[in-house]
VMD Tcl script that draws the C-alpha trace (Angstrom):
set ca {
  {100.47 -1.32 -64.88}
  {96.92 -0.19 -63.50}
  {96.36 3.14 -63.16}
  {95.12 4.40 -59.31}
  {91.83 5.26 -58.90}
  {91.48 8.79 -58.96}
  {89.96 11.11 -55.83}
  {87.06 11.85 -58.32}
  {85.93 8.34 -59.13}
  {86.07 6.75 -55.51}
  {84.04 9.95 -54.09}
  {81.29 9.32 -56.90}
  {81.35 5.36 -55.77}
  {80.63 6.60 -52.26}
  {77.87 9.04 -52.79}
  {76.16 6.73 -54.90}
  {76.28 3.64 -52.25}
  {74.96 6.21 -49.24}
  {72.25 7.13 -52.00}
  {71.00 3.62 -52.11}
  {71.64 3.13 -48.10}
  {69.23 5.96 -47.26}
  {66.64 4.02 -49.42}
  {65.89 1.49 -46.56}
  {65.97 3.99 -44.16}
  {62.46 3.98 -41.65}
  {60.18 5.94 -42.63}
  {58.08 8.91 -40.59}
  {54.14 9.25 -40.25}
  {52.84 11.74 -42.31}
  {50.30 14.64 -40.35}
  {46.99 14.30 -41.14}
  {45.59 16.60 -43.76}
  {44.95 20.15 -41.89}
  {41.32 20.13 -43.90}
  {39.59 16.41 -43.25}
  {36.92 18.23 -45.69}
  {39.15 17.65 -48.47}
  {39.53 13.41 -48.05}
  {37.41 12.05 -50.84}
  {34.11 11.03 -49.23}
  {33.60 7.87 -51.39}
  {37.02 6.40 -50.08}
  {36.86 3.77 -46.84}
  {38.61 5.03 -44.35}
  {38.72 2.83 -41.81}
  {37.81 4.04 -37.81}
  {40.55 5.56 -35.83}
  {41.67 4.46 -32.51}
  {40.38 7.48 -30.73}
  {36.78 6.52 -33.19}
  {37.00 2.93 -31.64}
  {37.05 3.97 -27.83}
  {34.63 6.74 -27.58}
  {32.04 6.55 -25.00}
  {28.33 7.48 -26.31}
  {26.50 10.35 -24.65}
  {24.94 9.77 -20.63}
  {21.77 9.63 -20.83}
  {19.22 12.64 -18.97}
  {18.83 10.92 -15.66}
  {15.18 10.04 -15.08}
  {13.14 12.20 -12.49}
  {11.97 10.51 -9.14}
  {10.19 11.18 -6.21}
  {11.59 9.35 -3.29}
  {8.94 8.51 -0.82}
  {9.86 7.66 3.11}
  {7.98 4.69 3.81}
  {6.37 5.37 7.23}
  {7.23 3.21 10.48}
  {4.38 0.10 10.52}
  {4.16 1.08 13.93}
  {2.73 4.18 13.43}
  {-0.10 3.07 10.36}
  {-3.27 2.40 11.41}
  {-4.69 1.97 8.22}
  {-3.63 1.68 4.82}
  {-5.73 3.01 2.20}
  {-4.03 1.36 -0.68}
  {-4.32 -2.14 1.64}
  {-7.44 -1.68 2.07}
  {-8.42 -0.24 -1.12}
  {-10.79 -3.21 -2.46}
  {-12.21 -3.64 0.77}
  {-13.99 -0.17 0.39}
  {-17.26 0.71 -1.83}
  {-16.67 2.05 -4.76}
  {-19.31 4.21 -6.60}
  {-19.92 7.38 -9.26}
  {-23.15 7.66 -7.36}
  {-24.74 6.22 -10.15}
  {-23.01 3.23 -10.50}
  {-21.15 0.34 -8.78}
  {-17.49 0.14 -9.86}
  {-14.74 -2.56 -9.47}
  {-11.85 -2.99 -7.72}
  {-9.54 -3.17 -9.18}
  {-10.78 -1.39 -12.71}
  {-11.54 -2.42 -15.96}
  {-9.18 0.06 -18.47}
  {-11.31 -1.00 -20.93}
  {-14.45 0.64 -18.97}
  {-12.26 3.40 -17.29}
  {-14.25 6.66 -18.46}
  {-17.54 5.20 -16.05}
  {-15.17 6.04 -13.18}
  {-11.88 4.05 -12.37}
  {-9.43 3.30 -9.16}
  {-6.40 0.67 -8.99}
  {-4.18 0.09 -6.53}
  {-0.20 -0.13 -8.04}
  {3.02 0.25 -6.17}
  {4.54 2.93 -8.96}
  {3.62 5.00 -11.66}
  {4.28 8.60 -13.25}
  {2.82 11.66 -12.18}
  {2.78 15.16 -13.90}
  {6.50 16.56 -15.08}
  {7.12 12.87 -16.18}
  {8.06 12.17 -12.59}
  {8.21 8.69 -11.82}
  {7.29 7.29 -8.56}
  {7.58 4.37 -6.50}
  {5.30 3.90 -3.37}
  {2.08 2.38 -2.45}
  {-0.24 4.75 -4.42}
  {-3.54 4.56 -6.18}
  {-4.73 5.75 -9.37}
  {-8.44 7.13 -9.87}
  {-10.32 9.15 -12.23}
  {-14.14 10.03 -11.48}
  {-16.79 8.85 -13.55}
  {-20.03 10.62 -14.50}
  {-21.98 10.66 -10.90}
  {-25.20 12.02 -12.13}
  {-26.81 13.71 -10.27}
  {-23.98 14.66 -7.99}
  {-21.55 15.69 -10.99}
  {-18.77 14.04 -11.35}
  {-17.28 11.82 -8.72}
  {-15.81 8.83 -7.86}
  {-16.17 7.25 -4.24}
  {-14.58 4.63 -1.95}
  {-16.33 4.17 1.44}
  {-14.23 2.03 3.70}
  {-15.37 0.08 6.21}
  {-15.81 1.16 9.91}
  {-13.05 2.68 11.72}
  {-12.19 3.81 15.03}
  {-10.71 6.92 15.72}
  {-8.18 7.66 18.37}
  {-6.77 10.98 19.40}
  {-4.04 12.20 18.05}
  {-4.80 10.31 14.62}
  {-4.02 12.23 11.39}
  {-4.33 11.59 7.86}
  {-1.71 11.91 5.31}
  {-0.94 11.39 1.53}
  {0.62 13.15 -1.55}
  {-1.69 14.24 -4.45}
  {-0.60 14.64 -7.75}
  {-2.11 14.46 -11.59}
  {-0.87 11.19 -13.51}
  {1.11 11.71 -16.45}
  {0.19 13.97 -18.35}
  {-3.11 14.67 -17.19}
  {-4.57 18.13 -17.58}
  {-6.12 17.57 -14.64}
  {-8.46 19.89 -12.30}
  {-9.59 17.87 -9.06}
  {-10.49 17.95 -5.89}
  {-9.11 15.39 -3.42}
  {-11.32 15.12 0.13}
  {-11.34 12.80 3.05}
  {-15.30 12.55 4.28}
  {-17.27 9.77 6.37}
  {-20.24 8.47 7.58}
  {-20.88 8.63 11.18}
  {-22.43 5.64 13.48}
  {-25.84 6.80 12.84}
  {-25.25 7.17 8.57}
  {-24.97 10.80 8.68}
  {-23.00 11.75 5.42}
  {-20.27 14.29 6.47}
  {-18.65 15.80 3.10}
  {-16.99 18.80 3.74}
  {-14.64 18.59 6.48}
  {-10.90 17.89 4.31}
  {-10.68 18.60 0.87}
  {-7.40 19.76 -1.19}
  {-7.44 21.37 -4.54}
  {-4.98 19.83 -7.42}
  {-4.02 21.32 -10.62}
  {-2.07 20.23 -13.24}
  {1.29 22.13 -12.53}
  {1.05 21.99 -8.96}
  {3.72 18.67 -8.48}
  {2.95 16.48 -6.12}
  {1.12 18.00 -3.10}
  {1.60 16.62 0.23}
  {-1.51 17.09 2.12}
  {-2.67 16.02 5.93}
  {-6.17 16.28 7.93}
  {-5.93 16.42 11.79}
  {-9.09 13.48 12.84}
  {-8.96 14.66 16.83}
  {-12.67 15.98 16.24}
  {-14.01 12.28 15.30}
  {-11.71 11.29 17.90}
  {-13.91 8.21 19.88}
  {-16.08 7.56 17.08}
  {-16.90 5.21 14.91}
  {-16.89 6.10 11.21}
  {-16.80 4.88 7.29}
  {-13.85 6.82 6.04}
  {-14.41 7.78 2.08}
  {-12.00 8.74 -0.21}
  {-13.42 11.09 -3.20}
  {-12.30 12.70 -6.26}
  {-14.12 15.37 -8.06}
  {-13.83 16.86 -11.43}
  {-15.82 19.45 -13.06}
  {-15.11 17.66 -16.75}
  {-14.83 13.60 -17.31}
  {-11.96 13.60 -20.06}
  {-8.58 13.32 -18.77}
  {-8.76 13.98 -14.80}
  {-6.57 11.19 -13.85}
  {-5.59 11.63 -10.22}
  {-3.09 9.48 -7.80}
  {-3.31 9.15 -4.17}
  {0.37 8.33 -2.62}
  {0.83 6.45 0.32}
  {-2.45 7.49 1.67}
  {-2.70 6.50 5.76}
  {-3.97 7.14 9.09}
  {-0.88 8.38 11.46}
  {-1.42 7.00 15.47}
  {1.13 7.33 17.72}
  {1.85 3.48 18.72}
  {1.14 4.50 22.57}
  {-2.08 6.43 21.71}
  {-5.16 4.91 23.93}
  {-8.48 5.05 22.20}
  {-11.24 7.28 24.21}
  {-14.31 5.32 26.03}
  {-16.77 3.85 24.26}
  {-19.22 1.27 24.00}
  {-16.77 -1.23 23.21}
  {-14.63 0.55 25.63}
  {-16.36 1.36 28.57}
  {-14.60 4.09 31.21}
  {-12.99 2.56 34.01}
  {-15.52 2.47 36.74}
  {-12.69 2.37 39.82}
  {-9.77 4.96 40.20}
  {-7.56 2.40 41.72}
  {-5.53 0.68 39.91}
  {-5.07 -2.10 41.73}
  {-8.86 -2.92 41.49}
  {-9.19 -6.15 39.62}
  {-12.72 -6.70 40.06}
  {-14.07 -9.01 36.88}
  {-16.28 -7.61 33.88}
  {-18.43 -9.16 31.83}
  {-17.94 -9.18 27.50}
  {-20.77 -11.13 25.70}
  {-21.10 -11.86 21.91}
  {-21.85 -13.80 19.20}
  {-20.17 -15.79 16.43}
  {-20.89 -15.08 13.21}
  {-21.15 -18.95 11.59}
  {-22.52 -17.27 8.06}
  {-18.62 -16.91 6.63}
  {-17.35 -20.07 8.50}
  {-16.20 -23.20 6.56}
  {-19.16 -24.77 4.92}
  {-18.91 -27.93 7.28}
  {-19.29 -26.33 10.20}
  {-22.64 -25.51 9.10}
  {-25.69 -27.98 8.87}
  {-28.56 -26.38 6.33}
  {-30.79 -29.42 6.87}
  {-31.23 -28.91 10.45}
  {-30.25 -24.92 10.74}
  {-27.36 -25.54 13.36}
  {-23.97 -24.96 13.61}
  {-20.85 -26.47 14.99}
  {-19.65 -25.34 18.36}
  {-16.50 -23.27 18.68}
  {-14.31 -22.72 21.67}
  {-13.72 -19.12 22.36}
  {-10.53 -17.46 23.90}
  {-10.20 -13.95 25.35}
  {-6.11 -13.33 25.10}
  {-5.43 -10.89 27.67}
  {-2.28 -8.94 26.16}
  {-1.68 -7.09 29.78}
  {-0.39 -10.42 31.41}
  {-0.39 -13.11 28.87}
  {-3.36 -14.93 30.35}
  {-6.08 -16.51 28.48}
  {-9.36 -17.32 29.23}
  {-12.02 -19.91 27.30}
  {-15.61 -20.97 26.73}
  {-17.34 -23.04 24.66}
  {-20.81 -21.69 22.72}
  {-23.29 -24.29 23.29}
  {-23.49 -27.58 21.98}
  {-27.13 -27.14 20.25}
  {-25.82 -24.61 17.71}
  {-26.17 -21.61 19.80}
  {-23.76 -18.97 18.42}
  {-24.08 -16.72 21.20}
  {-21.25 -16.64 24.43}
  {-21.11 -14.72 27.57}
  {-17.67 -14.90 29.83}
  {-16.38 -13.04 32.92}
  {-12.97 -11.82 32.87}
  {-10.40 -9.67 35.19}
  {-9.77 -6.25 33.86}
  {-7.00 -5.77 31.11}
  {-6.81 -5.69 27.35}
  {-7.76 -8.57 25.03}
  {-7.91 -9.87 21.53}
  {-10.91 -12.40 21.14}
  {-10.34 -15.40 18.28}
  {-12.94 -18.32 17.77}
  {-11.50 -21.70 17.20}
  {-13.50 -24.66 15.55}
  {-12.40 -28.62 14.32}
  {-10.46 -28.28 10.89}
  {-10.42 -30.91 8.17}
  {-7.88 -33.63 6.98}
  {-4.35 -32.45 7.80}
  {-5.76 -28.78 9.45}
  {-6.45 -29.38 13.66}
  {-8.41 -26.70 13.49}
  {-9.71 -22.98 11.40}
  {-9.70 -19.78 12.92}
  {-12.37 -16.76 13.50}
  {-11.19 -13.26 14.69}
  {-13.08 -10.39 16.51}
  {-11.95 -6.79 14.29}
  {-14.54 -4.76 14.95}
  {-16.24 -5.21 11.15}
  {-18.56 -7.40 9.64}
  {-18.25 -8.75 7.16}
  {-14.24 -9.16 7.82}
  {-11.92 -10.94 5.70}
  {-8.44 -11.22 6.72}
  {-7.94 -8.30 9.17}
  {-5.96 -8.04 12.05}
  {-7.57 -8.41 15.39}
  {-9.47 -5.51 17.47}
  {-8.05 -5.09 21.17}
  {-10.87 -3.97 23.35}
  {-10.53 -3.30 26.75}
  {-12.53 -4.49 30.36}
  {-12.14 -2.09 33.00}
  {-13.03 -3.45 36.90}
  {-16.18 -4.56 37.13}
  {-16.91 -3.38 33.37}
  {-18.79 -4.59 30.50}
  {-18.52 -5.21 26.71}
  {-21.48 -5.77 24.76}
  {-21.51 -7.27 20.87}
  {-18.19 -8.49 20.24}
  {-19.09 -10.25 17.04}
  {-15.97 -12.55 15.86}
  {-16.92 -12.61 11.96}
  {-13.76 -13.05 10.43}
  {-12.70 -16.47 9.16}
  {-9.31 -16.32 7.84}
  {-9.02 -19.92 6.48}
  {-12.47 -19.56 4.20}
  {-11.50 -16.02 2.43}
  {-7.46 -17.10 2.29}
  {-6.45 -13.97 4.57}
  {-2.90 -13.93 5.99}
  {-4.00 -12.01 9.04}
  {-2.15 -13.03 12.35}
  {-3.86 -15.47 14.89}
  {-2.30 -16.64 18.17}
  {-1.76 -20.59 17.92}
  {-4.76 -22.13 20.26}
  {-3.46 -22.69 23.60}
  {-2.93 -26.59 24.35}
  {-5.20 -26.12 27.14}
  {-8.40 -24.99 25.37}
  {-10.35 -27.86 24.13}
  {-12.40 -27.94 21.14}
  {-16.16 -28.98 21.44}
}
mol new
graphics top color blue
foreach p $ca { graphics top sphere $p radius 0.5 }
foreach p [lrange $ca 0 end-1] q [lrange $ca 1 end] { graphics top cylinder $p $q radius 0.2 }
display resetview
């Protein structure tokens, strides 16, 4: 007869199975170490989640200048354009446009549409960059005479100045001109510029050559050659889009108070065959082709026409009723092109320049209205109006 277990034995058997029961229990996470100092550096320990998805550092946010671009409407000229059109000189020397890095100390200017200025401020506008070569013996200077201009009241200049880079520069910025008779004018608008300043915004009020006819010049002066790097920014004349320019020869003063007079005036001219397409000149016999001329009268939308003559004679004289007009040349094309285009703009030479409006008063008169530019030779994009169907070409 077996003996019953006793109470001792089965409470051993139990403690011992619950022994081996809370062997396959799940385990817990251990905290991390309280000093990470203490994990042994030469052991791989591989990224943590939070390591994985960390976001570097932003970084410093650039500065920048933000320009305004001014209304077209009111810009009646564009120095940076226009910037290769001008003269540039030291004085001394002829320089190009644009420059030669490699030949920048003789005196330098560029056109670019961005660059940095002084406090590694970058800037994006129509702007151009210029240091002043040795002038001798006017010191040194670098200067871009631009090509005639006509000012109307109420015209102003404007621009920002600045150092470029980090140019320790010490300059002087001025506006000057020549007049119509090639008087040199240099010390009506100038601006000072130091290194430090920032950029400068500067402006020159042009109602005293208000009427005339002048060769604006840009200049920058330095009293040492290394280093004086100096940018123009958006440099342009201001007009008021309903300004009216004062009489002058080209725009005589209205003879009759009443405005309801619409007695004719006579303009008379020339056109200026020595840029035209080579074809339309003859060397062998001296001559050139006849063009058809048309005065566009922009105050009613009329036109009217006249051939120069037939022997080569570049020369044209018209009567027309009082208003305002642009004046274009047309002459035979080649191949695929009816015809080429010539436009008066009030300079000569011209190459791709918007039109000049002049304007006939009753019974007026306007004298030397040379048409000199011919867009198709130089490849300007300047507009021309289509030739009327009506105007014939010689």
């Amino acid at each position: 007869m077996k003996k019953p277990w006793s109470l001792k034995f089965v409470l051993s058997i139990f403690v011992m199975i619950w022994l081996l029961s809370a062997c396959n229990l799940p385990g817990k996470e251990l905290p991390a170490p309280a000093n990470q100092g203490d994990l042994d550096q030469s052991t791989d320990v591989p990224p943590t989640a939070t390591e994985e998805l960390e976001e570097p550092t932003p970084s410093a946010t650039p500065n920048v200048l933000v320009m305004e671009s001014p209304d077209p409407a009111t810009v009646a000229y564009d120095f940076v354009t226009e910037v290769c059109s001008a003269e540039w000189t030291t004085n001394a020397t002829s320089r190009p446009c644009p420059g030669n890095l490699e030949d920048a100390e003789g005196g330098y200017i560029t056109p670019a549409d961005h660059t940095v200025i002084e406090g590694m401020v970058s800037v994006e506008a129509p702007l151009l960059i210029g240091l002043p070569g040795n002038g001798y013996p006017a010191g040194l200077g670098l200067f871009g005479k631009y090509p005639p201009f006509t000012v109307y009241p109420g015209d102003t200049f404007r621009a920002v100045i600045a150092c470029q880079g980090d140019a320790d520069c010490d300059l002087e910025f001025a506006l000057e001109y020549f007049d119509a008779q090639g008087d040199y004018h240099g010390s009506a608008y100038r601006w000072y510029h130091k290194a430090g300043d920032g950029p400068q915004q500067i402006e020159a009020d042009l109602d005293a050559l208000a009427g005339q006819t002048v060769e604006l010049m840009l200049v920058l002066r330095s009293k040492v050659l290394d280093g004086q790097w100096g940018v123009w920014i958006q440099p342009y004349i201001k007009r008021d889009p309903n300004a009216k320019p004062l009489p002058t020869a080209e725009n005589p003063p209205t003879p009759s108070l009443n405005p309801e007079d619409k007695t004719p005036g006579v303009i008379s001219g020339m056109v200026d065959m020595s840029s035209a397409p080579p074809y339309l000149n003859d060397p062998m016999i001296g001559k050139s082709s006849p063009v058809a001329v048309v005065f566009f009268n922009l105050s009613d939308g009329t036109y009217w026409w006249i051939h120069t003559s037939l022997t080569g004679h570049p020369y044209y004289q018209m009567t027309i009723t009082p208003g305002e007009y642009q004046v274009v040349a047309y002459a035979h094309g080649v191949g695929d092109i009816p015809y080429v285009t010539a436009g008066y703009t009030g300079q000569n030479p011209s190459c791709g320049k918007n039109l000049k409006t002049v304007t006939m008063g009753p019974n007026g008169r306007l004298e030397n209205i040379v048409i000199a530019d011919w867009n198709w030779t130089c490849g300007g994009t300047a507009y021309r109006p289509p030739k009327p169907s009506g105007v014939p070409l010689p």
